[in-house]
DRENKOL-634792 format. One record per residue (C-alpha): residue number from 1; residue in one letter; x, y, z. Coordinates in steps of 0.001 Angstrom, whole numbers, padded with zeros to 6 digits, m for minus. Last residue first. Layout:
residues N
    k  r        x        y        z
  NUM  a        X        Y        Z
...
end
This chain:
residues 142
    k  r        x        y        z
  142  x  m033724  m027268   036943
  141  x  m035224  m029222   034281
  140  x  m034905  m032821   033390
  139  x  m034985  m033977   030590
  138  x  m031376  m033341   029727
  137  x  m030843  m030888   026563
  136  x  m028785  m032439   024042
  135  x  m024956  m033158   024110
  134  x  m022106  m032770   021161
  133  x  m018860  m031837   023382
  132  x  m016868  m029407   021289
  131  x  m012897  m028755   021256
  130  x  m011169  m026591   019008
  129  x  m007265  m027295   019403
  128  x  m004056  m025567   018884
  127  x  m000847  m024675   016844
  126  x   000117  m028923   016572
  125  x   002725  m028822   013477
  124  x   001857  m030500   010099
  123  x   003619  m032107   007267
  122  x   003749  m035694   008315
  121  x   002496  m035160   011783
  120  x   004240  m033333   014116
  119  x   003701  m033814   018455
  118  x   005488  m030259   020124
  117  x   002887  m029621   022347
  116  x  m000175  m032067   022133
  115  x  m000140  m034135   025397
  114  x   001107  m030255   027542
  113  x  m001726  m028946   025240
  112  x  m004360  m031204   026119
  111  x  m003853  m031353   030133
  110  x  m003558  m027649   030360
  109  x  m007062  m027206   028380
  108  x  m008216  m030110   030760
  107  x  m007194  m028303   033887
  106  x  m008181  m025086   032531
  105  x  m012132  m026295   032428
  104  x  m013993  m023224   031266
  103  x  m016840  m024181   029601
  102  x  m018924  m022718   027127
  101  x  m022331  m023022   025749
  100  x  m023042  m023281   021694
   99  x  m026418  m023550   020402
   98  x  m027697  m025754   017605
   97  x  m031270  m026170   019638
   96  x  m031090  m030291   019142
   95  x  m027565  m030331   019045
   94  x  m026289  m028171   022028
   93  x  m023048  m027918   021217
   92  x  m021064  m027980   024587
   91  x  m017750  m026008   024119
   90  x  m014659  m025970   025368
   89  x  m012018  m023319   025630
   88  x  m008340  m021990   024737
   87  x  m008769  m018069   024327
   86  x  m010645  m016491   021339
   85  x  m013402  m015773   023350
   84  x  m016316  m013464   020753
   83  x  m016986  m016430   018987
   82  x  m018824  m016346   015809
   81  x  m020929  m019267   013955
   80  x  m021155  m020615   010768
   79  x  m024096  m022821   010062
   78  x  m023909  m026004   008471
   77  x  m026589  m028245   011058
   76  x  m023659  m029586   013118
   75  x  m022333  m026070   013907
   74  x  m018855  m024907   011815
   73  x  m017024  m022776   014547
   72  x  m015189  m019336   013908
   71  x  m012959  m017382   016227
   70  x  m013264  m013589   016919
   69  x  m010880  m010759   017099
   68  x  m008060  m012558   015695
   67  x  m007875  m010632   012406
   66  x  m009126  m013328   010368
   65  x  m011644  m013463   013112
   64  x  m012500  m009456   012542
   63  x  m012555  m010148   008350
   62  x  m015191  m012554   008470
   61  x  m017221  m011240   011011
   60  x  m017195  m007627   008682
   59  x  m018532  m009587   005818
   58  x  m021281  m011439   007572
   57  x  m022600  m008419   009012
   56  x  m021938  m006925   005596
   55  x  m023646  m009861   004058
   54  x  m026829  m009077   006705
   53  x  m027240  m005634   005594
   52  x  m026514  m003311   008063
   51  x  m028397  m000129   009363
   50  x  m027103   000425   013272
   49  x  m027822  m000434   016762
   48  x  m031141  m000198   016634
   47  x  m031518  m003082   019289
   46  x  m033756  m005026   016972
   45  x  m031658  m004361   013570
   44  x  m028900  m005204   015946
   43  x  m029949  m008407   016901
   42  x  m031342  m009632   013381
   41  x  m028244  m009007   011927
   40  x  m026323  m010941   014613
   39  x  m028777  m013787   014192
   38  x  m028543  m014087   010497
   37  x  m024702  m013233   011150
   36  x  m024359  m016677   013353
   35  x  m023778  m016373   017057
   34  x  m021813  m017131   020053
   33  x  m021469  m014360   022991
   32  x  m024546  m012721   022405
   31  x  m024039  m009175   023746
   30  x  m020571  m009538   023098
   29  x  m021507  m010208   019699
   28  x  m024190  m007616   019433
   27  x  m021465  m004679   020492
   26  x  m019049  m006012   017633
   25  x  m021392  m006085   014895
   24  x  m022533  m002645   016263
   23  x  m018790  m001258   016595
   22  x  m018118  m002265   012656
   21  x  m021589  m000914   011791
   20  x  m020958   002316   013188
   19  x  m017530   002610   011819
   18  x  m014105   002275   014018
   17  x  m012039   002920   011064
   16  x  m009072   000728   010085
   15  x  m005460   001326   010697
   14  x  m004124  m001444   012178
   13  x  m003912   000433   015665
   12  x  m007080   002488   014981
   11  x  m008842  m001013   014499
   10  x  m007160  m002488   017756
    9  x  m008609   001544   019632
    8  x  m011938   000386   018582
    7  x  m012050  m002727   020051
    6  x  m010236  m001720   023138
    5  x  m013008   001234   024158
    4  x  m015496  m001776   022714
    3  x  m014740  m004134   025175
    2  x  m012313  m006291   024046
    1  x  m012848  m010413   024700
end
């Protein structure tokens, strides 16, 4: 994850401006960790953080993980979400609230890719996995 000193100097570095709505988008998602741009949008508008228009929040997620700033996942209910880790990780989906926890188990990240590293398929070469356990919230409370 790049704090926003690093943020803004990886823009610099590929020649793009560090703009207030760039650095908000960017400020809400490590606020939030995993999020959609409705809920993005609606963070910053609360914190202030700048005037964006929900397709531009959209917009500028869009082109950061094509950049490799952020990753994407598709949630169970059709809603893109935004992930500020872009290292190997797991996630539980929380089905019934659609929200995305992680876990940090390197022992099973190491297990996968030493089973998947250097496997081909007809056509295709392993480059990585996305990895998330479907669970609902447990009865009990704790």
């Amino acid at each position: 994850m790049l704090d926003l000193i690093k943020f803004k100097a990886v823009l610099n570095d590929k020649g793009f401006k560090a703009t207030r709505q760039r650095v908000a988008v960017h400020q809400a998602i490590i606020e939030l960790g995993h999020a959609s741009a409705e809920q993005l949008c609606a963070h910053i508008r609360e914190r202030g953080l700048a005037a964006i228009s929900e397709a531009s929040v959209y917009n500028t997620l869009n082109w950061l993980s094509k950049m490799g700033i952020y990753s994407q996942r598709m949630s169970r209910n059709n809603k893109l979400y935004f992930d500020v880790n872009t290292r190997p990780h797991i996630h539980l989906y929380d089905r019934v609230n659609h929200n995305f926890l992680e876990i940090q188990d390197d022992n099973a990240i190491a297990l996968l890719e030493k089973y998947f590293r250097g496997r081909r398929w007809r056509g295709y070469r392993f480059e990585g996995f996305d990895i998330s356990l479907i669970c609902r919230p447990s009865s009990r409370k704790k």
